[in-house]
C-alpha positions, 0 to 999 in steps of 0.5 A, a space after each residue: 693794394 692795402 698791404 702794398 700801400 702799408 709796405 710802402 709807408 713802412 719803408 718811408 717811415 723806415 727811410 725816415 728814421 735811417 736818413 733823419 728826413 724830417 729834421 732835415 726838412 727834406 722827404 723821400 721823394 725829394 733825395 731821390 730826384 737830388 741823387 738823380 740829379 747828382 748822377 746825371 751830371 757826374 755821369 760823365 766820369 764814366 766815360 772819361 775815366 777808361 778812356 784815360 786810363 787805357 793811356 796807362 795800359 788798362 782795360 777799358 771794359 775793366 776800368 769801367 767796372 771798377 769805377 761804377 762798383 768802387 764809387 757805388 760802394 763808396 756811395 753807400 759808406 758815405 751815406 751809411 756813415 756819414 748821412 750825407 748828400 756827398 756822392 763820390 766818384 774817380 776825380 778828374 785830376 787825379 786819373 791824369 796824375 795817375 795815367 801821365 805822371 806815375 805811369 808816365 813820366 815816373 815809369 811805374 806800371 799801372 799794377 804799381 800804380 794801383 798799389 800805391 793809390 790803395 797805400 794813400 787810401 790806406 794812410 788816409 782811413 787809418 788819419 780820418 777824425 785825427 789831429 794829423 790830418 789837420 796837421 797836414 792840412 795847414 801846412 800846405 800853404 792856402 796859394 799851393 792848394 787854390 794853384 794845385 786846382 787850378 793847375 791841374 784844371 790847365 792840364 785838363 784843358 790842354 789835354 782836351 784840347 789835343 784830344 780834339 786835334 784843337 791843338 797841335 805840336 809845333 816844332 818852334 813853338 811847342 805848341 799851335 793851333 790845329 787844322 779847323 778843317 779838320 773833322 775831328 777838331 770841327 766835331 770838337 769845336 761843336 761839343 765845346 760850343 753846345 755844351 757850354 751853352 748848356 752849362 751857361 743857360 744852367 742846365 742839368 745833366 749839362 755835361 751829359 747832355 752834350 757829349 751825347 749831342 756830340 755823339 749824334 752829330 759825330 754818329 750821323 752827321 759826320 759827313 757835314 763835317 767833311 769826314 769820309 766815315 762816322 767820327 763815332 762808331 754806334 756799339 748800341 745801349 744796353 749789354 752785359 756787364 763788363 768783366 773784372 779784368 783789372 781787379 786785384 791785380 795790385 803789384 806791391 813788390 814791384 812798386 817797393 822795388 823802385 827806389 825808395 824816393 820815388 815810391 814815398 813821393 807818389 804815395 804821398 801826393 796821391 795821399 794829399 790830392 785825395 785830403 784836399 779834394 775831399 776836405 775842399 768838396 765836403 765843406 763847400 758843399 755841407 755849406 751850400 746844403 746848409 749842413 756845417 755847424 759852427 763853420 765845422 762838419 758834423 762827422 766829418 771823419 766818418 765822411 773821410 772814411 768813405 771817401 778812404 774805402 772808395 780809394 781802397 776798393 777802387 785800387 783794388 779792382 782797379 781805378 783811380 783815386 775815388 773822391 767826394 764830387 763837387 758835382 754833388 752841389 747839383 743834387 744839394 741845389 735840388 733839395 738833397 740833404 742826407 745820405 739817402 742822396 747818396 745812396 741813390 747815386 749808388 744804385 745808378 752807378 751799379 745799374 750804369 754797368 749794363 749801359 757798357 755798350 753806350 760808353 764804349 760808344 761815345 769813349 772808343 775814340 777816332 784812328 788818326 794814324 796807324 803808323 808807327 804807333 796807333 794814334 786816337 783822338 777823341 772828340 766827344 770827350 775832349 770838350 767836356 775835359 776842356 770845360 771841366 778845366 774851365 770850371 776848376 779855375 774858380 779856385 783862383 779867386 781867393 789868391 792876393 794876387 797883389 801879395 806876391 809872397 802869395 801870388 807867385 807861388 799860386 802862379 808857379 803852381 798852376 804855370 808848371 803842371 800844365 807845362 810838365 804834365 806834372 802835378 808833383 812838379 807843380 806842387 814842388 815848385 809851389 811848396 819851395 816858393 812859398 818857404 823861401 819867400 816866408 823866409 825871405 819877408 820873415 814871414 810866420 809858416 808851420 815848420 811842416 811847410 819848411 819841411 816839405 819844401 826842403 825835401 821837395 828841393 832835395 828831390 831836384 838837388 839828387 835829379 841833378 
């Protein structure tokens, strides 16, 4: 017993002198329940990512692997190099961009995709710590970055809202309000409805907690909402892990054998959404955690660096751009304050791989029809995109919304993604708004916004 208590106390002093716990005012005991915390409620990204990446053509099973082992190892480089409490994990937003825009509407393979998503993660490490990054960062107009959250909140939404059958297309209106009768957009209203009371009282794991509520009723009680079978198909808890059917299967050749404009394009906005995710989510969480310095991260380059390896890793097994949480406010709200945090996530992320039986449970979806194409609807997942949605809104609040030179492009920005499902459209019309009206009222921009916004303008005018 005595030599157990002395290894124990060896390991606390151990994690101590690694994570700098004292300084920070914190104890082992307190980063382990703050990367719990975390990892509870980002935990619904394992559930929504395969589902939106089989849209792109993936394996579910193997979308699952690549997004627990690239956020793991992800995890760890941020605790490792970056001692913080930042855990990071596929973006919401990013995934939508990379199964509907490039594979979608740009008509790349998902193979491609992952090329060029491990070329932005890439670009990104190789700019981590320099005057570039920066650079680029100012020259992205503050209304464009606060509209390209939003908006892409909006596509989020919408998108949950047709994955619940809330809403419908409309051949005079686009779209409309979906049949209430129906059990799958019942089962949805009840995840939104219970979930959001979750998220309003404050609860932990809110999100979690209520798609899994979700599951039971759709499970069990499907037939109070009028379904003839279970809207949820019980696959158990506990299994083996899924198989790495989607690593390493990279497609440089092909995506350089697409013309030149369209490679640069993705690249590049794959680039900045992970710049302005991470930048964004490691300064308003250092803030929360009392961890900024002068209004500055202390090595804040090392923190992108992580979130560049989580990318790399994640493209190259097989998932979408991996990035720094907002969600790990939760855990900073908890007491987390180092990388020790992190590194806690980490390990449950690597353990959720033997959870595969209960993802596919609650991400498998609904058959709604079955001819000409088969047609699934998800009502689990669709409230937690909804309110995912409702959550990014908040990064309208510093737009001047009575400063129309700032106001309209915010307003085009997030107008335009949900109505093109294009994140890329959004941020061109942002971006060309914001230069003509700089140029218009005379108004002081970086010559790099003039410069991007001509060649996003070049873009339509080649198109047309």
């Amino acid at each position: 017993m005595r030599g157990a208590g002395r290894q124990n106390s060896a390991a606390m002093i151990a994690l101590d002198a690694w994570f700098d716990l004292r300084r920070r005012g914190t104890t082992v005991r307190r980063e382990v329940g703050a990367g719990l915390t975390t990892f509870l409620t980002l935990s619904y990204a394992l559930f929504v990512q395969p589902a939106v990446l089989a849209g792109a053509g993936m394996d579910p099973g193997g979308v699952l692997f690549a997004t627990c082992v690239a956020s793991a190892v992800a995890c760890l480089a941020m605790a490792v190099l970056a001692n913080s409490p930042i855990a990071l994990a596929p973006a919401m937003g990013h995934n939508f961009f990379f199964a509907f825009t490039i594979c979608g509407t740009l008509g790349f393979t998902w193979q491609q995709g992952l090329a060029a998503n491990a070329l932005a993660g890439g670009v990104l490490l190789l700019l981590a710590g320099t005057p570039v990054r920066t650079a680029i960062l100012h020259a992205i107009p503050a209304p464009v970055q606060r509209g390209l959250a939003a908006g892409i909140g909006l596509l989020i939404a919408l998108l949950g809202l047709q994955w619940g059958n809330l809403v419908v297309d409309h051949p005079v209106t686009l779209v409309a309000l979906g049949d209430l009768r129906d059990p799958v957009a019942r089962l949805s209203l009840l995840g939104l409805v219970v979930t959001a009371v979750l998220l309003a009282r404050r609860v932990r794991a809110a999100v979690l907690l209520g798609m899994l509520a979700t599951a039971a009723v759709g499970a069990f009680g499907s037939g109070v909402l009028g379904a003839a079978r279970p809207l949820v198909e019980g696959h158990g808890v506990i299994g083996a892990p899924p198989a790495p059917s989607t690593a390493l299967q990279l497609d440089f050749a092909g995506l350089f054998a697409a013309p030149l404009d369209a490679v640069v394009l993705v690249v590049v906005t794959l680039l900045l959404l992970d710049l302005f995710d991470t930048t964004g989510t490691l300064l308003g969480v250092a803030e929360r955690a009392g961890l900024l310095q002068d209004g500055r991260l202390p090595r804040a380059g090392r923190a992108l660096s992580a979130d560049a390896i989580g990318t790399v890793v994640g493209a190259s097994l097989g998932t979408s751009t991996v990035t720094s949480y907002v969600e790990s406010a939760a855990g900073v709200a908890a007491g987390g304050r180092t990388g020790l945090t992190a590194a806690v996530v980490g390990v449950c992320l690597l353990l959720s791989l033997f959870f595969t039986p209960l993802v596919e449970t609650i991400g498998a979806g609904v058959i709604v029809a079955e001819s000409p194409v088969e047609v699934r609807r998800y009502p689990v997942i669709a409230p937690t995109l909804v309110l995912v949605g409702a959550l990014m809104m908040g990064a309208l609040r510093g737009v001047a919304w009575d400063e129309p030179s700032a106001a309209i492009p915010a307003f085009l920005t997030v107008l335009i993604i949900p109505l093109t499902f294009s994140i890329t459209d959004g941020i061109a019309w942002g971006m060309i708004a914001a230069s003509v009206l700089a140029l218009a009222t005379g108004r002081r921009a970086p010559r790099l916004v003039h410069g991007l916004a001509a060649v996003l303008l070049a873009r339509y005018v080649w198109l047309m």
